[in-house]
Biopython code that builds the backbone (N, CA, C, O; Angstrom):
import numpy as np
from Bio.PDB.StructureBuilder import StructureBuilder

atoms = [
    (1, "UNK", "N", (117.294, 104.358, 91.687)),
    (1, "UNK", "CA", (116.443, 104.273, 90.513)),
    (1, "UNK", "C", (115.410, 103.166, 90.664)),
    (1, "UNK", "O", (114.316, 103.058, 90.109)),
    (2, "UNK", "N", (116.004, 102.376, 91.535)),
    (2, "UNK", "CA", (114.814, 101.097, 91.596)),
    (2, "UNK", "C", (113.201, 101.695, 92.533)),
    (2, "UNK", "O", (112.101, 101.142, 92.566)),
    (3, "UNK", "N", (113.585, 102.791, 93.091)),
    (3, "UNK", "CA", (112.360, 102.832, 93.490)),
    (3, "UNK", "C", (111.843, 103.928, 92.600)),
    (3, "UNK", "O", (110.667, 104.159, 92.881)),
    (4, "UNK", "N", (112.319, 104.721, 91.585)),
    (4, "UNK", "CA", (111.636, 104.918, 90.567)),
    (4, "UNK", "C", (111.073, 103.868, 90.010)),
    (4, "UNK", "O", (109.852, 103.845, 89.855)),
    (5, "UNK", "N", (111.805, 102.916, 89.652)),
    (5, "UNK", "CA", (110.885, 101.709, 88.656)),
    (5, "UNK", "C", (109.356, 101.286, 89.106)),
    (5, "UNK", "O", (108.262, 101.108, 88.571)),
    (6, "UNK", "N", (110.009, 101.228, 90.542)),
    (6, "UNK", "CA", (108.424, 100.486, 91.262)),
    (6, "UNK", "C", (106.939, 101.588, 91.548)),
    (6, "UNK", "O", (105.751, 101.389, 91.805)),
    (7, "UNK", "N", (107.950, 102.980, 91.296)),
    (7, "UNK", "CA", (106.510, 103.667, 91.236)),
    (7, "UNK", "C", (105.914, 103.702, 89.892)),
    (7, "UNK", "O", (104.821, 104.266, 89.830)),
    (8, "UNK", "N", (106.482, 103.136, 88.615)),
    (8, "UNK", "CA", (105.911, 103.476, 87.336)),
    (8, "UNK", "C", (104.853, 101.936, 87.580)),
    (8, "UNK", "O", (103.712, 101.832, 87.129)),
    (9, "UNK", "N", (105.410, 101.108, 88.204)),
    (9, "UNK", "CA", (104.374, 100.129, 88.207)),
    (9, "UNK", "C", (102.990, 101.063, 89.115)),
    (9, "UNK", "O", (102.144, 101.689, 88.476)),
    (10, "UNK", "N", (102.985, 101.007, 90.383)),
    (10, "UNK", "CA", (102.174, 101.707, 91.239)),
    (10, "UNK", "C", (101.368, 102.501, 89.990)),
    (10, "UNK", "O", (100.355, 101.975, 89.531)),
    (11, "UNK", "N", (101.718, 103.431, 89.604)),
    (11, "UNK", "CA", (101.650, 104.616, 87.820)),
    (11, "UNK", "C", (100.500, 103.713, 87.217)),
    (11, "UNK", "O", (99.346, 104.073, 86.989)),
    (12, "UNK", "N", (101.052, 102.471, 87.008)),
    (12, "UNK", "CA", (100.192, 101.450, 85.673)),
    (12, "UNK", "C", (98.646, 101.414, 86.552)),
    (12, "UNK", "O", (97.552, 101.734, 86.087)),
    (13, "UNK", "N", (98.928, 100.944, 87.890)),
    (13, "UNK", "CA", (97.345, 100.518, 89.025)),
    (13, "UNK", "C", (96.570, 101.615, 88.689)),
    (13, "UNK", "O", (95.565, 101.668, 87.979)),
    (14, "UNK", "N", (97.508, 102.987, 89.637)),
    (14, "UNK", "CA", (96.251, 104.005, 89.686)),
    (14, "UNK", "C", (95.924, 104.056, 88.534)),
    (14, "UNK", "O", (94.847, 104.652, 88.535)),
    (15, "UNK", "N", (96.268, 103.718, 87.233)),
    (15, "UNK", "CA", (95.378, 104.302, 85.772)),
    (15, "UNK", "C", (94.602, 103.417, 85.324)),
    (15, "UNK", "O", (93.903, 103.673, 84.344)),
    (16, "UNK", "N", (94.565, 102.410, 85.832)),
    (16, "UNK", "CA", (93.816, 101.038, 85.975)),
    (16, "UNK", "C", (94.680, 100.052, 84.533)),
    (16, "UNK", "O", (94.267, 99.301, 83.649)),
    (17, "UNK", "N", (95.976, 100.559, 84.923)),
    (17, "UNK", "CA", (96.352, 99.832, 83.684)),
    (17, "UNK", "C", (97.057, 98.068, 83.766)),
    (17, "UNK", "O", (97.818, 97.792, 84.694)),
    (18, "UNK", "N", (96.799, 97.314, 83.014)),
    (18, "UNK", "CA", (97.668, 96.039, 83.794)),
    (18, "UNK", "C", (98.765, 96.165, 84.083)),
    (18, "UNK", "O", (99.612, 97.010, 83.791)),
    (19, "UNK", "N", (98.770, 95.170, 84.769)),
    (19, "UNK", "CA", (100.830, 94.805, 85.246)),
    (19, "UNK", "C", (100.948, 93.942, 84.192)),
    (19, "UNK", "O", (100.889, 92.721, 84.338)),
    (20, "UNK", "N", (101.090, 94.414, 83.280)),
    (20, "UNK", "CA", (101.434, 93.050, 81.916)),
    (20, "UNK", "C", (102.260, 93.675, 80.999)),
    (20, "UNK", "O", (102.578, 94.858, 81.122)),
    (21, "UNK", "N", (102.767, 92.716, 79.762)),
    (21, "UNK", "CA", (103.531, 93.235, 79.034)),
    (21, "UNK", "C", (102.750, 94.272, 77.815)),
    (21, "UNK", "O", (103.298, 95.030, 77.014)),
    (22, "UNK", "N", (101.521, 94.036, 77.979)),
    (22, "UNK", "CA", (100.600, 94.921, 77.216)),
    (22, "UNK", "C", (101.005, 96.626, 77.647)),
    (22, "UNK", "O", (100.859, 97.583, 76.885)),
    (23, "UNK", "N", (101.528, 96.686, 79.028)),
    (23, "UNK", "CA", (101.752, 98.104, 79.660)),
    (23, "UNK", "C", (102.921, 98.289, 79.505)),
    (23, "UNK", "O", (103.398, 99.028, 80.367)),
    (24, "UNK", "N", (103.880, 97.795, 78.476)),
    (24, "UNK", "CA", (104.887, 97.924, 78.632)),
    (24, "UNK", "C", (104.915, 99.532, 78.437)),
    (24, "UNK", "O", (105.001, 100.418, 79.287)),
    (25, "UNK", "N", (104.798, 99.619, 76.787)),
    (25, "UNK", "CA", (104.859, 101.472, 76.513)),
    (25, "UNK", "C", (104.618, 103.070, 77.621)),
    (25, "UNK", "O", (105.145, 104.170, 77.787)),
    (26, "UNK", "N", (103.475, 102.251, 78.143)),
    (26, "UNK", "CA", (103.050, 102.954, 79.533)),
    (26, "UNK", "C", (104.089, 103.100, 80.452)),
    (26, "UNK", "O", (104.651, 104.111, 80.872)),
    (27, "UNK", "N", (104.228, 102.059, 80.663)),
    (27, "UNK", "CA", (105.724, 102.118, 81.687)),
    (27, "UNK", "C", (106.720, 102.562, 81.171)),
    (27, "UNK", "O", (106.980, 103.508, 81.914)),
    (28, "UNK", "N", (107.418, 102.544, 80.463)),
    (28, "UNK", "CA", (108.390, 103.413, 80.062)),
    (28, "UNK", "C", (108.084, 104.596, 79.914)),
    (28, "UNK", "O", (108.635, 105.333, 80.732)),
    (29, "UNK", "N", (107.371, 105.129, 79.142)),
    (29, "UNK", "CA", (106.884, 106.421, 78.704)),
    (29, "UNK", "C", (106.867, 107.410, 80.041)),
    (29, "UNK", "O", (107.187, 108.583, 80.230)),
    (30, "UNK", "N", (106.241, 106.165, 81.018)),
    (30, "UNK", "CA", (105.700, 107.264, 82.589)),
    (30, "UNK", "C", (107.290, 106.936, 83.079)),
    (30, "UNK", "O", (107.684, 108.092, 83.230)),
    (31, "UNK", "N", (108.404, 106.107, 83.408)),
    (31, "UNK", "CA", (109.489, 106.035, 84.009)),
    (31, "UNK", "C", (110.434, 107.728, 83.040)),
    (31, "UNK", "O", (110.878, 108.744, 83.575)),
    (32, "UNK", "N", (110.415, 107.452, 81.968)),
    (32, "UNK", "CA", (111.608, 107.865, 81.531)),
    (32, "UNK", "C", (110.794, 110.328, 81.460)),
    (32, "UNK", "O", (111.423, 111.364, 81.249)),
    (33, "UNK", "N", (109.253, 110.066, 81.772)),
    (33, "UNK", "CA", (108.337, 111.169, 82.039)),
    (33, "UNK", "C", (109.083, 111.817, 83.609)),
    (33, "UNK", "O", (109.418, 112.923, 84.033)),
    (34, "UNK", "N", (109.085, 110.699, 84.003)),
    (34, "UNK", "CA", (109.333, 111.153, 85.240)),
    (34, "UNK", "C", (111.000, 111.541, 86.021)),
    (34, "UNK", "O", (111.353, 112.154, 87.029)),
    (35, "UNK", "N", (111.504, 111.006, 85.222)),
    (35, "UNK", "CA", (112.685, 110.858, 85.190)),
    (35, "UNK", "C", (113.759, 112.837, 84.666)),
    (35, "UNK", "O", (114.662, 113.486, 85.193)),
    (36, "UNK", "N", (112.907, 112.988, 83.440)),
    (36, "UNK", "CA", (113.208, 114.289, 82.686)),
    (36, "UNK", "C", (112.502, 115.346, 83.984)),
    (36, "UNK", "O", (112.930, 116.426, 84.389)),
    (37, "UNK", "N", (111.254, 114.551, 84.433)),
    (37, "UNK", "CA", (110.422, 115.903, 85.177)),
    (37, "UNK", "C", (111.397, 116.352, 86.604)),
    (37, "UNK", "O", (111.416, 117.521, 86.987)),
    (38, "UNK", "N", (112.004, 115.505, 87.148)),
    (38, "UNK", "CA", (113.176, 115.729, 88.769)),
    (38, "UNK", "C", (114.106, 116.022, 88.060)),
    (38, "UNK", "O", (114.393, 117.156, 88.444)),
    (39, "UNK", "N", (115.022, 115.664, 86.989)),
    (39, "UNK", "CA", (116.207, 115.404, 87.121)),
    (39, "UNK", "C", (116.970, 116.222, 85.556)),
    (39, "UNK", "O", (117.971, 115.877, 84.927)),
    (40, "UNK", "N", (115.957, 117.457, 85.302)),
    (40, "UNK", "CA", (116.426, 117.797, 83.749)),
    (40, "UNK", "C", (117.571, 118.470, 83.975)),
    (40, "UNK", "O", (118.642, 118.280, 83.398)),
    (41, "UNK", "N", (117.264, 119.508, 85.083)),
    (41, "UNK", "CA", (118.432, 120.199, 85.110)),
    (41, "UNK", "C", (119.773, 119.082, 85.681)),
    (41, "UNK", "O", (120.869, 119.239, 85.143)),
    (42, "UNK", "N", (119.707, 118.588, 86.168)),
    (42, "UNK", "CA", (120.783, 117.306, 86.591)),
    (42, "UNK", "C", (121.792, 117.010, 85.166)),
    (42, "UNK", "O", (123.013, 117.159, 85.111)),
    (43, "UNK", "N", (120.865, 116.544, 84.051)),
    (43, "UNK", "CA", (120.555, 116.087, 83.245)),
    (43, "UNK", "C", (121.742, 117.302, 82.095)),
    (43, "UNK", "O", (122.879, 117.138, 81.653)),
    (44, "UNK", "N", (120.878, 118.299, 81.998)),
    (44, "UNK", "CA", (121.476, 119.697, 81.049)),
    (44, "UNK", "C", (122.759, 119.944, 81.778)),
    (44, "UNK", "O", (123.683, 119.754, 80.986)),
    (45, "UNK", "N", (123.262, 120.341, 83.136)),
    (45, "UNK", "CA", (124.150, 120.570, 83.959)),
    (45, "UNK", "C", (125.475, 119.941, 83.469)),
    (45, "UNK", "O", (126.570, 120.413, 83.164)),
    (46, "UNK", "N", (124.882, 118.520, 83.515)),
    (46, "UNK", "CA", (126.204, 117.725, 82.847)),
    (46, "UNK", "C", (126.368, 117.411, 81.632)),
    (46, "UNK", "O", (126.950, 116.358, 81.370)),
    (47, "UNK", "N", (125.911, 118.218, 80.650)),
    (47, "UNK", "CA", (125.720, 117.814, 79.390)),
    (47, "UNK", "C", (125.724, 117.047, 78.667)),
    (47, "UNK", "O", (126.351, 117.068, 77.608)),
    (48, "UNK", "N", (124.653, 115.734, 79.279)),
    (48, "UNK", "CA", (123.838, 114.730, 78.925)),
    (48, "UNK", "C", (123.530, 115.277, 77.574)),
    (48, "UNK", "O", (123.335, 116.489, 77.484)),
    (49, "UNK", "N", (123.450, 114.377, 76.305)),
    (49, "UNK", "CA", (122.352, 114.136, 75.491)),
    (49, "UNK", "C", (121.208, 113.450, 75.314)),
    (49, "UNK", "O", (121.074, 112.227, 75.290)),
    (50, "UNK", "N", (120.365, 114.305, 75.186)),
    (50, "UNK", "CA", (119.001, 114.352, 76.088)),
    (50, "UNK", "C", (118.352, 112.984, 75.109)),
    (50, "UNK", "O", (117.512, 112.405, 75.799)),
    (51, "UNK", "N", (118.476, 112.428, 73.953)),
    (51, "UNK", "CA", (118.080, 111.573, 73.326)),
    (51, "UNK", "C", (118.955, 110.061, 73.982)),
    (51, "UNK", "O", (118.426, 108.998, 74.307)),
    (52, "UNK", "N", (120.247, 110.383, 74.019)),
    (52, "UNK", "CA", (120.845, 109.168, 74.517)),
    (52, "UNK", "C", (120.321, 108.476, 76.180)),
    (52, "UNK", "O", (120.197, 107.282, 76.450)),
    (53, "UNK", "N", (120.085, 109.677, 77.116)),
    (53, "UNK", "CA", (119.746, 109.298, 78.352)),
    (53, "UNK", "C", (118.577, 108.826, 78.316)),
    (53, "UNK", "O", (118.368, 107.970, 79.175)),
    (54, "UNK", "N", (117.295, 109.188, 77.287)),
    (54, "UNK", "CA", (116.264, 108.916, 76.854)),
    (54, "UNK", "C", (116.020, 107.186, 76.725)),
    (54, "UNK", "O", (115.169, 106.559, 77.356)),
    (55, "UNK", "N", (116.890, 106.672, 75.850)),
    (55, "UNK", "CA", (117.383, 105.730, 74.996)),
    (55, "UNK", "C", (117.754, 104.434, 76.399)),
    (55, "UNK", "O", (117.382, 103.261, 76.436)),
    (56, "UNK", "N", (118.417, 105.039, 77.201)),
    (56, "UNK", "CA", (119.233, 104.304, 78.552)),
    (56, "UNK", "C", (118.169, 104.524, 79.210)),
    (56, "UNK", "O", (118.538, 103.856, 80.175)),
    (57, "UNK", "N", (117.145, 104.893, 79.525)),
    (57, "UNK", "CA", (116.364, 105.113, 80.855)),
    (57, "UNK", "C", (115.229, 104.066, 80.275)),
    (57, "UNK", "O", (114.857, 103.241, 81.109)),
    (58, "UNK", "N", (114.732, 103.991, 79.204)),
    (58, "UNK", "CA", (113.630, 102.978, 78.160)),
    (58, "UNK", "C", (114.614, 101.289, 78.472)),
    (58, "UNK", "O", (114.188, 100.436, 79.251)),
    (59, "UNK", "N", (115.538, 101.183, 77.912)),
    (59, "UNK", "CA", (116.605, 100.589, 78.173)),
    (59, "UNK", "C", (115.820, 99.800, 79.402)),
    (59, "UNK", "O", (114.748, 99.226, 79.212)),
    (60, "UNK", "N", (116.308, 99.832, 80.340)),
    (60, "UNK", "CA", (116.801, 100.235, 82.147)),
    (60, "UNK", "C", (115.310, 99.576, 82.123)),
    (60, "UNK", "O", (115.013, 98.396, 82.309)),
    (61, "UNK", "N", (114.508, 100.623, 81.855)),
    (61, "UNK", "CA", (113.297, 100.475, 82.603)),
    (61, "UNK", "C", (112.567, 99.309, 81.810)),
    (61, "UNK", "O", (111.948, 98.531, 82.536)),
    (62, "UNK", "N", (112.531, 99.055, 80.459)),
    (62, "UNK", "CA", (112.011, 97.693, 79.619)),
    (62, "UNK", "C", (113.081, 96.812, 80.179)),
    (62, "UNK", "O", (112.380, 96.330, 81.069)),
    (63, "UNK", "N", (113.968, 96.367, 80.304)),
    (63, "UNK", "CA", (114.829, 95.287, 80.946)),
    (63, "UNK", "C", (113.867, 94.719, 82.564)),
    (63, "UNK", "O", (113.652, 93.560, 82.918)),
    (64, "UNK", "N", (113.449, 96.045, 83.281)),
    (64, "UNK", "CA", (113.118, 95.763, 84.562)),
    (64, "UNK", "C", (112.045, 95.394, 84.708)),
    (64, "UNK", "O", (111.905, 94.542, 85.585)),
    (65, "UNK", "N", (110.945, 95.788, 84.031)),
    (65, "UNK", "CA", (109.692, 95.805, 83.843)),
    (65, "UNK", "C", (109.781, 94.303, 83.424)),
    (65, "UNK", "O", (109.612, 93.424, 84.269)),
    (66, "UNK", "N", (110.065, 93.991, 82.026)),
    (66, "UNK", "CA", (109.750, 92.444, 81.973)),
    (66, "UNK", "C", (109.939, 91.406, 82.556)),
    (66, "UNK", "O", (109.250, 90.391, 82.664)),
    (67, "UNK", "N", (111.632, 91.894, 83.225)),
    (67, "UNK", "CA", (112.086, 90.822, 84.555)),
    (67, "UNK", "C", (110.326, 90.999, 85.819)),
    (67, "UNK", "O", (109.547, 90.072, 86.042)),
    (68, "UNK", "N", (110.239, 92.094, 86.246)),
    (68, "UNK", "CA", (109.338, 92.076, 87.155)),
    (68, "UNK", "C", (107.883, 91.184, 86.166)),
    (68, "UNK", "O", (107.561, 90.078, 86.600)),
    (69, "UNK", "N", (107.350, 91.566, 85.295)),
    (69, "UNK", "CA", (106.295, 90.638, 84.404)),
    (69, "UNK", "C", (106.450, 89.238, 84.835)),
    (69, "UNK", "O", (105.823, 88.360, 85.428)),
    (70, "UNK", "N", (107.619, 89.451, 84.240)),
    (70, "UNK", "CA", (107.750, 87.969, 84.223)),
    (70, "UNK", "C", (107.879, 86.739, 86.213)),
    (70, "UNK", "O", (107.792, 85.544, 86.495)),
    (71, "UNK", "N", (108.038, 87.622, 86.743)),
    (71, "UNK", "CA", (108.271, 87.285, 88.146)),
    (71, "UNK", "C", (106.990, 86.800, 88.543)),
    (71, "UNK", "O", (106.917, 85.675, 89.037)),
    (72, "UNK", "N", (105.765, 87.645, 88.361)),
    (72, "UNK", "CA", (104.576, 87.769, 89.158)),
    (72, "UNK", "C", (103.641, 86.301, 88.524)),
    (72, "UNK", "O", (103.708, 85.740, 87.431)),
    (73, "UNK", "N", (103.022, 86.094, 89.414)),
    (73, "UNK", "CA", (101.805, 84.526, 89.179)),
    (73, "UNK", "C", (100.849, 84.930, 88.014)),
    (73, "UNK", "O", (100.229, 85.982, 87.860)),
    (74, "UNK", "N", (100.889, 83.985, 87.356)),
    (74, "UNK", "CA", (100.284, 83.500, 85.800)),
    (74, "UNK", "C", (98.914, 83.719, 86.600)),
    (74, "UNK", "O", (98.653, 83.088, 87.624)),
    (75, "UNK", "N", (97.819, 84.956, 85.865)),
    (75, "UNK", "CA", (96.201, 84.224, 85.966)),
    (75, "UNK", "C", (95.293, 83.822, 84.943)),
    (75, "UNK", "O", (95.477, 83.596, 83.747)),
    (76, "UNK", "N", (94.674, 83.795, 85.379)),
    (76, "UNK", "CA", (93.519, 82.868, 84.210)),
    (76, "UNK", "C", (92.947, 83.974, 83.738)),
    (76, "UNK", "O", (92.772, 85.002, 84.392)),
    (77, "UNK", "N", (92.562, 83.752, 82.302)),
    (77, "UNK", "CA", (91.943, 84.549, 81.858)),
    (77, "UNK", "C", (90.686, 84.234, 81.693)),
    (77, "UNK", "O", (90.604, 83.049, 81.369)),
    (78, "UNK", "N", (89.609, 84.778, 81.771)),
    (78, "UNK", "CA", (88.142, 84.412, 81.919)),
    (78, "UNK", "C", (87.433, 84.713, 80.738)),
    (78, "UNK", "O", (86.225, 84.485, 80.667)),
]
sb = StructureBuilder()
sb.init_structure("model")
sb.init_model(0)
sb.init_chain("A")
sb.init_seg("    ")
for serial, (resi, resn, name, xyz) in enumerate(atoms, 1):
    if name == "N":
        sb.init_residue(resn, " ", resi, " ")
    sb.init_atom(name, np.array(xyz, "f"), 0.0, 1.0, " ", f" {name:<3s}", serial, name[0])
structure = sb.get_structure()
């Protein structure tokens, strides 16, 4: 899953979106997008509820995202 995470960042660049906590929604929205788009039938098969895995993947991915935010060098704003 972690290299899902790191492509929703990659996700934020190509759309020219920041790596900031401003992108948070973005990032989730595109992790937990992408997530339903490979893995629904995975998902239905085992009779996941599709709101709860929803819930855990936002989860997961806002936990990671801010740890990573928070990792990267402070810039100046101009």
């Amino acid at each position: 899953m972690l290299s899902r995470l790191d492509q929703g960042l990659d996700f934020l660049s190509e759309q020219g979106l920041p790596v900031d906590v401003k992108s948070t929604g973005d990032y989730i929205r595109w992790v937990i997008g992408d997530v339903f788009k490979e893995e629904a039938d995975t998902i239905s098969a085992n009779g996941l509820n599709e709101a709860e895995v929803r819930k855990r993947i936002g989860s997961a991915a806002a936990h990671r995202f801010k740890n990573r935010v928070c990792a990267l060098p402070a810039t100046d704003a101009a």
